[in-house]
DRENBAMAR-37302 format. One record per residue (C-alpha): residue number from 1; x, y, z. Coordinates in steps of 0.1 Angstrom, whole numbers, always signed. Each point is the difference from the previous one (the first is absolute). Layout:
N
NUM, X, Y, Z
...
//
This chain:
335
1, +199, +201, -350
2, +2, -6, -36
3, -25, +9, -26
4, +0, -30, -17
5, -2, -36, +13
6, +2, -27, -26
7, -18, -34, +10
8, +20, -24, -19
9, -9, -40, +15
10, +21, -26, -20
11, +2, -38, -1
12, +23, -20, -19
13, +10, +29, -29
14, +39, -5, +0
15, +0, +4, -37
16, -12, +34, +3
17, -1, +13, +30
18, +34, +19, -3
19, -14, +23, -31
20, -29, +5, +21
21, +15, +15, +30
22, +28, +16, -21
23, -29, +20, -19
24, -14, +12, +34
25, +38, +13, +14
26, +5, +21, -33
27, -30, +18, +2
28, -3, +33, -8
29, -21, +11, +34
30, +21, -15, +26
31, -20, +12, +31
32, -15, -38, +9
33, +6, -36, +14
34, -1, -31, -13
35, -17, -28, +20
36, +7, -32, -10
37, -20, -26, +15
38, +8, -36, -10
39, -24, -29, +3
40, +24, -30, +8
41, +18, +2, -34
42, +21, -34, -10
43, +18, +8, -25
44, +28, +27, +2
45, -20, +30, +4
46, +9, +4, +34
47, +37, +1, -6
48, -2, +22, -29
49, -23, +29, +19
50, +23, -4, +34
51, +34, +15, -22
52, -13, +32, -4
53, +10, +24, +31
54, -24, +29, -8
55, -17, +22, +28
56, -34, +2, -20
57, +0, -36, -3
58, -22, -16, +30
59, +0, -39, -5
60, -23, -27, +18
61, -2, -34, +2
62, -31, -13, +11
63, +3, -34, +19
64, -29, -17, -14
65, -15, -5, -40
66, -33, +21, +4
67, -5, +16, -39
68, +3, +25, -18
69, -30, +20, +16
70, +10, -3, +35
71, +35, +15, -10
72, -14, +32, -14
73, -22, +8, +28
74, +27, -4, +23
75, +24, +21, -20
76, -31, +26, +3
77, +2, -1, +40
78, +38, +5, -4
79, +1, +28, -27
80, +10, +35, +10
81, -5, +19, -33
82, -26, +26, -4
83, -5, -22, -35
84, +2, -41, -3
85, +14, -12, -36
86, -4, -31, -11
87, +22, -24, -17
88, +4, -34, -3
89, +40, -23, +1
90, -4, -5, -43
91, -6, +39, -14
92, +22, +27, -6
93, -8, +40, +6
94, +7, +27, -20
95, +23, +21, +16
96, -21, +31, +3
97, -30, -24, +14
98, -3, +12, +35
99, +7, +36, -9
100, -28, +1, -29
101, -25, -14, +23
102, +10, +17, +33
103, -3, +34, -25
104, -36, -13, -7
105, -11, -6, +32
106, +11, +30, +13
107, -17, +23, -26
108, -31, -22, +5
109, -9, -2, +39
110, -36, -14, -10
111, +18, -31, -21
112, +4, -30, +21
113, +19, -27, -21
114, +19, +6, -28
115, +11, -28, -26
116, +20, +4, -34
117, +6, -16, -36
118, +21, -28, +0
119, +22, -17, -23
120, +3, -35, -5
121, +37, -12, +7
122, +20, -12, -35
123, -26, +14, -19
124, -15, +34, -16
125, -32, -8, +16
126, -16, +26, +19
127, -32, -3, +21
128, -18, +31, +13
129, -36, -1, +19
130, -23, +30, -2
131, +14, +33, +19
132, -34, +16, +14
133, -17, -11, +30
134, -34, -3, -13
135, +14, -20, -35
136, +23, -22, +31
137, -34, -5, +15
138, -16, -15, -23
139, +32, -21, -11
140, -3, -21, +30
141, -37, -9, -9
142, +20, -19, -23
143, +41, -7, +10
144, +24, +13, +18
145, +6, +37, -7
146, +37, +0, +15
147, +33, -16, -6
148, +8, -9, +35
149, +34, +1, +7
150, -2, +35, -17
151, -21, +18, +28
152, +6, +27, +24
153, -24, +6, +26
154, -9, +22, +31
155, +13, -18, +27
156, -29, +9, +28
157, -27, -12, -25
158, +18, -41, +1
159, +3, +7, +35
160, -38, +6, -4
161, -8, -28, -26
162, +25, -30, -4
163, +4, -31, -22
164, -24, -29, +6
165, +10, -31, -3
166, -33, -18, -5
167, +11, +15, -38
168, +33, -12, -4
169, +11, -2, -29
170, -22, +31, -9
171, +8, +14, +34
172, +9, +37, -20
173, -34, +2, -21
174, -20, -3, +23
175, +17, +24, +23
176, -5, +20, -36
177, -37, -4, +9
178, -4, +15, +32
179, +28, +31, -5
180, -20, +10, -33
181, -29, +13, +26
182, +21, +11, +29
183, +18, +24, -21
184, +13, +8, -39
185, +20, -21, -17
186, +29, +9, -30
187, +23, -16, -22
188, +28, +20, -18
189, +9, -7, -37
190, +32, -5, +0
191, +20, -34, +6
192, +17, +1, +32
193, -1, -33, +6
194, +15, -31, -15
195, -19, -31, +5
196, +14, -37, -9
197, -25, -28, -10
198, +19, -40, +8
199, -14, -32, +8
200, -1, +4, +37
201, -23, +27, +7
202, -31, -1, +19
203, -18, +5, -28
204, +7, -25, -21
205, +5, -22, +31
206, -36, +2, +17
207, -17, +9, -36
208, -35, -14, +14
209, +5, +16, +34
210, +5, +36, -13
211, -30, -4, -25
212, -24, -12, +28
213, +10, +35, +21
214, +0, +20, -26
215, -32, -12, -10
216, -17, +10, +35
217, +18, +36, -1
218, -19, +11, -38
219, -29, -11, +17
220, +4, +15, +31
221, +2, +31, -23
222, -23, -4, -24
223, -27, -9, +32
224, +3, +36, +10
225, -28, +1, -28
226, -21, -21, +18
227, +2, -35, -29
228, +1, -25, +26
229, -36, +9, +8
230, -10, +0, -33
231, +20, -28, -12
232, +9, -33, +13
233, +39, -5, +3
234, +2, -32, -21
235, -12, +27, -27
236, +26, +30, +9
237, +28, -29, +0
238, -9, -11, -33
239, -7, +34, -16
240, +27, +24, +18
241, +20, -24, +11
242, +1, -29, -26
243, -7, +20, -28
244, -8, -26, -25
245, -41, +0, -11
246, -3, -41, -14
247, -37, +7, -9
248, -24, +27, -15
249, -14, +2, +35
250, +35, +13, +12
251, +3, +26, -23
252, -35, +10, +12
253, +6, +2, +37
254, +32, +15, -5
255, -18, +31, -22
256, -23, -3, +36
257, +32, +10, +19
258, +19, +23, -16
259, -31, +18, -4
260, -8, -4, +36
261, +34, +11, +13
262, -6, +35, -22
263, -30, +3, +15
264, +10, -2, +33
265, +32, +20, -3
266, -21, +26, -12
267, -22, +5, +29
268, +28, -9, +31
269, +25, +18, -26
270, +28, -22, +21
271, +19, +3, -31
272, +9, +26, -32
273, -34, -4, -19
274, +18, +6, -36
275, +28, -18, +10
276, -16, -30, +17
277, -30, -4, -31
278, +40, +2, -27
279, +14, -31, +21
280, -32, -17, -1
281, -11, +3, -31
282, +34, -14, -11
283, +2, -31, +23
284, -36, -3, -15
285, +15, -3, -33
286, +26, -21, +8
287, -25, -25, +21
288, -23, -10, -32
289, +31, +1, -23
290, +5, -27, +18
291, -30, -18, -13
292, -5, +14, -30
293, +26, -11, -25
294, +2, +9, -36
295, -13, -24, -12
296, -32, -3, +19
297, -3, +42, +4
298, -24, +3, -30
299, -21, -27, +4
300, -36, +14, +2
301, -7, -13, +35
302, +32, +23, +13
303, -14, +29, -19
304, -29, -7, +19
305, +13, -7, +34
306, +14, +31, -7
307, -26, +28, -13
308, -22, -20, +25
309, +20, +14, +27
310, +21, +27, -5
311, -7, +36, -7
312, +5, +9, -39
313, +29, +21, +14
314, +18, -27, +20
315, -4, -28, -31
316, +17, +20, -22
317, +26, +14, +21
318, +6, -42, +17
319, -3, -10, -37
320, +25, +20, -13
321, +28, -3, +30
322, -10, -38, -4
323, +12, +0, -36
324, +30, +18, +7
325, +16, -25, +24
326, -20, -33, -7
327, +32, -14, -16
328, +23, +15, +28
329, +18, -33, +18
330, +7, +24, +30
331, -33, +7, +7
332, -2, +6, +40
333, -27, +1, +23
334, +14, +32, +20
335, -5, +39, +0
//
């Protein structure tokens, strides 16, 4: 049995397919297979994958369209490997990917999925997500705390927990979700993964689509605190999710939920209390810099709002990060 099974499902990736599966047969750790599931491709990608005449390499075709979720759980029911990598028919690993991760794993029986930086193909871009379980934790309250395709993960524990497709396109955040409390999560910082960005993909394909499940997985996290019985969910949408106050009234319910949601974390302690109170605090600040601009920040009814309902401590400290970045044109609504 090999160690490592890769769960690689393609459709219609002729253009890249070749550097994909290339980067998987030059791998440093060469104890794995290579499952190939294909999803009714049209294009060439068929052809291209059926020239190879490697051992490792175990291609199917399945006879019917059925997504992108349906191929991964399959490919979990056909896996051997002790460990399950991920990647999709567009990235590129690092040569030493599988033996960096399989190292990791090993060393760290009570770590359950492990991700990695990635870089951004044609570029000098790097992305990396937090490393520690409890900072990944409460990463998802927020996004995705994972590159994908960059994964390695126990194999029994998919077995256990698969994909659901009820959240495709964010089928693998919300998986995210429910991993992050059946055991410890990690990331390692170092790029071992090569990830393109074209046209085609699913996420700038089905833009809305994504958004909508990603929306119900932050507040599936962010409900561990108990806000969906102190607040209605047209408010969490347009606080948490929305993130853009249009009135004073906003701002003031939003202050109402932050402060909630350190309230609450600090009695069910469901997440790091000094790590959880940083990230909020932040998105805090980033929420009203959303309404208050320069050049309505020092008009004496947003002093007011202000000193009427923040501490001393947190006006000075939200005035002075406000100031900081009110210009910034990258200004994000994440953290």
């Amino acid at each position: 049995m090999p160690k490592v099974s890769v769960l690689l499902p393609v459709y219609n990736c002729e253009d890249y397919i070749k550097e994909t599966i290339d980067s998987v047969l030059t791998q440093t750790f060469p104890d794995f297979e290579l499952i190939i599931i294909d999803d009714c491709s049209t294009d060439n990608t068929v052809e291209i994958i059926e020239k190879y005449d490697d051992s490792r390499i175990k291609f199917i075709r399945k006879e019917k369209n059925s997504g992108y979720t349906d191929s991964l759980n399959f490919g979990i029911g056909v896996a051997n490997g002790e460990y399950i990598a991920r990647l999709d028919g567009d990235d590129i690993c690092a040569e030493t990917r599988f033996e960096k991760q399989v190292n990791f794993l090993d060393s760290n029986p009570e770590i359950i999925l492990c991700g990695t930086a990635i870089q951004i193909i044609g570029t000098n871009d790097i992305l990396k997500h937090p490393r520690t379980h409890e900072e990944i934790k409460i990463k998802l309250c927020f996004g995705t705390a994972f590159c994908h395709p960059s994964v390695m993960v126990r194999k029994k524990v998919l077995e256990e927990n698969k994909y659901d497709k009820n959240f495709e396109p964010a089928e693998d955040y919300e998986l995210w979700t429910r991993l992050a409390f059946k055991g410890r999560l990690a990331n390692i910082d170092e790029v071992l993964l090569f990830y393109r960005i074209h046209s085609n993909q699913v996420s700038n394909t089905k833009k809305e689509i994504q958004h909508n499940a990603a929306s119900a997985c932050r507040k599936r996290m962010l409900n561990k605190l108990d806000l969906e019985n102190h607040f209605s969910e047209q408010e969490i949408n347009h606080i948490v999710i929305n993130a853009v106050p249009n009135t004073i009234q906003d701002c003031k319910l939003g202050i109402d939920l932050f402060k909630f949601l350190k309230s609450s974390n600090k009695t069910h302690k469901i997440y790091d209390v000094e790590l959880f109170n940083e990230r909020i605090n932040s998105f805090q600040t980033s929420f009203l810099r959303k309404y208050f601009t320069k050049q309505n920040f020092f008009k004496i009814s947003s002093i007011q709002f202000f000193l009427s309902t923040l501490t001393i401590n947190d006006f000075f400290r939200i005035s002075k990060n406000m100031l900081k970045s009110i210009n910034s044109k990258n200004d994000k609504n994440t953290i």
